[in-house]
N, C-alpha and C positions, 0 to 999 in steps of 0.2 A: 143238312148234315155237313161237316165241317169235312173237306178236304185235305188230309194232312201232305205237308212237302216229303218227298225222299221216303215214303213209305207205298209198303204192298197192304191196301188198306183191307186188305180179306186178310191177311195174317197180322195186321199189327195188334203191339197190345194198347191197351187203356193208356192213352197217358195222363200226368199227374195234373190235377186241376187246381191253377192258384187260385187263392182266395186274397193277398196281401203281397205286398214285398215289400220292405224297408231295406235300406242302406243294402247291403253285399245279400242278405238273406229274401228266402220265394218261402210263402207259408203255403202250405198245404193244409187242408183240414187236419189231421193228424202230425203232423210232422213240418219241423222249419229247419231249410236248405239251407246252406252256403250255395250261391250259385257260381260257379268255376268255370263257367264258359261267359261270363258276361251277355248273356241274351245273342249270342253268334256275336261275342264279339265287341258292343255294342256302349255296352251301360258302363261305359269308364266311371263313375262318380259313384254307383250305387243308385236302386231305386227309392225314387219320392225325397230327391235330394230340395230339400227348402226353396233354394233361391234358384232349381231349375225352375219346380213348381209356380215361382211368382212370376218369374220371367215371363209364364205363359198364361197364365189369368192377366196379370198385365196389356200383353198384347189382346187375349181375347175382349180385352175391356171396349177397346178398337175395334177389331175387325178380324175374323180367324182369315182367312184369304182373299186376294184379288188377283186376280191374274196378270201377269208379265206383255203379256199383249195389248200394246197402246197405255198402259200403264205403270206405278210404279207405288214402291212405296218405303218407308222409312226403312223397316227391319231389312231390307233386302238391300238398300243402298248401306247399312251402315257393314252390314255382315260382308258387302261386296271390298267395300275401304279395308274392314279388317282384316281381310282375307289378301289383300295385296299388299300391308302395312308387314305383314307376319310372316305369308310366306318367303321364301330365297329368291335371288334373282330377282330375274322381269318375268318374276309369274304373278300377273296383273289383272288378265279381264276372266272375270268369274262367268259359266254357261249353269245355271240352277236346272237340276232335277230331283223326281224324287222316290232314285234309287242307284246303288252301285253299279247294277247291272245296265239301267240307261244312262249313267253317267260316262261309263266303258264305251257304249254303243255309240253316245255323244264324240267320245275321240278318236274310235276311230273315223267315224263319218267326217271328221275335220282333217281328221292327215289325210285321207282322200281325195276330199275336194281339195286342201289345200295345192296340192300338186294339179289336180284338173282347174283348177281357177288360173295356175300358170304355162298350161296347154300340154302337160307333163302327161297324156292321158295313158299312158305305158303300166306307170306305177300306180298298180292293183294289187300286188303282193302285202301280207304282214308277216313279217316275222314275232315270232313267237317263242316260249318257252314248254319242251316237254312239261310232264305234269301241270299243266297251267290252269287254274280255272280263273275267270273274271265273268260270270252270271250265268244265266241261264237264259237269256235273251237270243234269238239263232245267233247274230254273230258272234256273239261272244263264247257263245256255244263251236262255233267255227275255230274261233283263236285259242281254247281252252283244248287242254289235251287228258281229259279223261275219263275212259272210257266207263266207268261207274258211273259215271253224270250227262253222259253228253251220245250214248249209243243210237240215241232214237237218230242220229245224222248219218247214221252208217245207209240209211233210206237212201241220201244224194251221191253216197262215194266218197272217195279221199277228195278233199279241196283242192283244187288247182291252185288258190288264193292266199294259203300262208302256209307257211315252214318252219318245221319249230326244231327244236335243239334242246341238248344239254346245255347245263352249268357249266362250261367249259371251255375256255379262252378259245384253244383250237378250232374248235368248231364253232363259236361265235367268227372267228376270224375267216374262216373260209364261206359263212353261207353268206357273209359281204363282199367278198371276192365274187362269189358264183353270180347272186342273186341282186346286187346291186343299183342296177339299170331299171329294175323292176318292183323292188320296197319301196312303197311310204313313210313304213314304221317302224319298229322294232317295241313291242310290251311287253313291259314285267311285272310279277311283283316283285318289288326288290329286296332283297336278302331274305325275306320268310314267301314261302310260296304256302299260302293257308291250307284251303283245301285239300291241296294233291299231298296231303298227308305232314305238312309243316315241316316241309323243307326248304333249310338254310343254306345259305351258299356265299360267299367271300365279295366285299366289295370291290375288290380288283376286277372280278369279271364286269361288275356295271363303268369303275371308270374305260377299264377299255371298250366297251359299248358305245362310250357316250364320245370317244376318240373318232371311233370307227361309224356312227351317226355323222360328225362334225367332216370328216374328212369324204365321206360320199354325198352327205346333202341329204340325209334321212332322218326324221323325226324320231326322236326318243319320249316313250309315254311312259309314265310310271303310274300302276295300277295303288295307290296306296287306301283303297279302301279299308283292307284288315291292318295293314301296317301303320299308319298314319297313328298322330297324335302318341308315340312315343311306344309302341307295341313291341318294336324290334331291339327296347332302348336307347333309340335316334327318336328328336320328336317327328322328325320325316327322314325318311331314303334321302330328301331331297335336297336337303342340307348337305348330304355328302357329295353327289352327284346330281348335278340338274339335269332336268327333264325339259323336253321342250311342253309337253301337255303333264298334269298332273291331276290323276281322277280321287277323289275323296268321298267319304261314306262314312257309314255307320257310326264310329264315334263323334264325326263333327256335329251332332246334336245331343249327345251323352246317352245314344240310345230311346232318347225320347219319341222321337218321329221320324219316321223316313225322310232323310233328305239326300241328295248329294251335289257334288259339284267337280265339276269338268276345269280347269283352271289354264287358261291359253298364255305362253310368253307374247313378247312382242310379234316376232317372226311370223308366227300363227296367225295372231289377229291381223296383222297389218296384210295375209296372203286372203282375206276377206273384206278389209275396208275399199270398196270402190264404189264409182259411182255403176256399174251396172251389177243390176238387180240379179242378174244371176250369180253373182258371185257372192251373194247373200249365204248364212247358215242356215237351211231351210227346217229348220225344227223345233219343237216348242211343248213338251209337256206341258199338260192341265195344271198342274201345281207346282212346278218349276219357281223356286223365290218364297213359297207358301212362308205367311207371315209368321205364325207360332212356329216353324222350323225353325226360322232364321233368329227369330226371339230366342230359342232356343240354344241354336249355335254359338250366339254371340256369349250367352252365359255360361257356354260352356266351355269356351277359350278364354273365358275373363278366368272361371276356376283353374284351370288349367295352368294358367300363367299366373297367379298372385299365389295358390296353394303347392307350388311348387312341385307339381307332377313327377317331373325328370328326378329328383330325387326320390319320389313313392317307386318310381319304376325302377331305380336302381336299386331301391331297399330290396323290390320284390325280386329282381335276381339273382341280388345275394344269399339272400335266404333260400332260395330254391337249388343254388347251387350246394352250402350248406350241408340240406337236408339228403339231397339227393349223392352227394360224396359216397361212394364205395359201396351205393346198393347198386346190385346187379338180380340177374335169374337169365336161366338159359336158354329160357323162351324170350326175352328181350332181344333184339336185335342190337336198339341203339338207342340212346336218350339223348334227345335233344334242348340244350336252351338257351333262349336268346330273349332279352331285354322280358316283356312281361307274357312268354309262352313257354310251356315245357309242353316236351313230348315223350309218351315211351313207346315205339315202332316194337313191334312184335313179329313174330316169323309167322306163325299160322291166326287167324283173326278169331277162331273160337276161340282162341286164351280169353277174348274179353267179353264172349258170351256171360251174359246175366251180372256185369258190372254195373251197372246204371241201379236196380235194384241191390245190388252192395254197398254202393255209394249211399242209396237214399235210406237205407234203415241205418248209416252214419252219418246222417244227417249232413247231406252232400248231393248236389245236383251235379251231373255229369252225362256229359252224350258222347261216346266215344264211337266212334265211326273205321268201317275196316279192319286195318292193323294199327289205327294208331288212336293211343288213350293221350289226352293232354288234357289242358288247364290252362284259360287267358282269364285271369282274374279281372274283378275290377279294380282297379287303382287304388281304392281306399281301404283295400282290405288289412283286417291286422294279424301282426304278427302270428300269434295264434289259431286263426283262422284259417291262414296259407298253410301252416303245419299240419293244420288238423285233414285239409286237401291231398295235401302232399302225403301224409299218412294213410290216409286212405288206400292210395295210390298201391303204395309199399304192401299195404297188411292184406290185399289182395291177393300178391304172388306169394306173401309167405306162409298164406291160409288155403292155399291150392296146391 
């Protein structure tokens, strides 16, 4: 029996079994979805995109995996080039895992030791962002701040180990005053925080982070796992603001397979290159570099970059702004949107009891969680398609 995530599996209902998915649509036996959450996020391109498809028979022609340990292999050296050819900066030596959550785990454990490999051993601290989540892993579970996710820790107590904060210059500015002598790091997700309910917040707070980083000697991580590859309408946070570590996921494979990667500047790697062995990164996922990921990855930044994304993702928030113009209801709190997510925050969270089955007899896949109902489409969605979403959305509150 299948264990489902984020469920009370004595009360959940059935849920929907695919048979098919093409491009932006999940078939169901009876019924074919738009799917409006991108698979968490995930399937920027749509499923059973052709040349993902060949990209990985291709590779499996080869060899689906070899391990990273004492070995090495094409897809994994070409996706490592690409990945330093593309990103900003001197963000250059690619740490392969394969998932968000140990991609996280991965940086933090480097701003740690990085400071312990220079006898720094004080700084233990993370700072952090209220609502934050970045997996479900303990510590990320530690650096994540919410309590719908993350309560089974309330077992250890409040952490000694990080401090988190609002969106807010002020108090970004003083818990570096306070706390200083004692941080490694400071993580975010930058300008959409996914989980804690797709909260957006101003890039002035990150360049002054990345001031107040520079000016005590504390590494700046940027969590872009949901963000990345053009979500927030930047193709990264990091383009605006460099990070010294940058964690990536879910879309750097177009949703195909699990992969992620941990992305280190110079600073970072060169606070590990020595000759003693201890100063090594002592870590190594089983499939870390996995071949069919990285085949994947690479064709998924080729699409990316030749089918002109940044413009799908500006089409898609124009239209969503658009649509969404001058509807309101007074159980809305607030609508949110930015580059390819909308959000509608609600005041009481039964407003969006039994939407999910609203959505799907409209032929609409949607998971709406707590108080907030959104929509991260896939990329190639078309215009009609995002309306008919977005409509959805709308004929909810004004059929209630």
């Amino acid at each position: 029996m299948i264990w489902y995530p984020y469920e009370q599996m004595k009360t959940m209902k059935t849920p929907y079994k695919i048979e098919d998915a093409q491009g932006v649509y999940l078939y169901t036996k009876d019924q074919k979805l738009i799917d409006s959450v991108s698979s968490w996020w995930s399937v920027i391109h749509g499923y059973k995109h052709p040349e993902l498809n060949n990209a990985i028979e291709e590779q499996l022609k080869k060899f689906s995996h070899v391990m990273l340990g004492g070995l090495t292999h094409e897809a994994a050296q070409k996706l490592s080039d690409k990945l330093q050819s593309w990103l900003p900066g001197d963000l250059d030596y690619c740490f392969f895992s394969d998932s968000g959550s140990v991609a996280v785990e991965v940086a933090l454990k480097m701003a740690l030791q990085y400071y312990m490999n220079r006898g720094e051993n004080q700084r233990t601290m993370v700072l952090a962002l209220e609502r934050a989540y970045h997996g479900d892993t303990f510590k990320t579970m530690e650096i994540g701040d919410d309590e719908d996710y993350h309560f089974v820790l309330n077992a250890y107590g409040k952490s000694k180990h990080v401090v988190h904060i609002p969106t807010e210059i002020p108090a970004l500015e003083e818990a570096f005053e306070k706390y200083h002598e004692q941080l490694n790091c400071f993580i975010v997700e930058p300008l959409l925080q996914g989980a804690g309910g797709m909260q957006m917040y101003d890039i002035s707070f990150l360049k002054r982070a990345r001031q107040l980083c520079d000016q005590y000697g504390i590494l700046l991580i940027f969590d872009e796992v949901a963000t990345g590859f053009g979500r927030t309408g930047n193709r990264f946070v990091a383009d605006l603001v460099l990070p010294d570590i940058l964690v990536l996921g879910k879309a750097l494979t177009g949703g195909y397979i699990g992969h992620a990667v941990t992305v280190a500047n110079h600073k970072v790697y060169e606070g590990f290159y020595d000759e003693d062995p201890t100063h090594a990164l002592m870590h190594g996922p089983t499939f870390m570099g996995n071949a069919l990921a990285c085949s994947a990855a690479l064709k998924s930044i080729e699409l990316f970059e030749t089918q002109d994304y940044m413009s799908k993702i500006k089409q898609i928030a124009e239209i969503t702004r658009r649509e969404m113009e001058g509807f309101a209801d007074p159980r809305i709190k607030e609508i949110r949107i930015m580059g390819g997510c909308v959000c509608l925050e609600v005041y009481d969270p039964a407003v969006l009891q039994g939407y999910q089955a609203f959505a799907y007899e409209r032929g609409v896949f949607s998971r709406p969680f707590l108080s907030y109902l959104y929509a991260m489409v896939p990329y190639i969605i078309r215009e009609e398609e995002l309306i008919r979403v977005l409509d959805t959305m709308k004929e909810w509150f004004r059929t209630r």
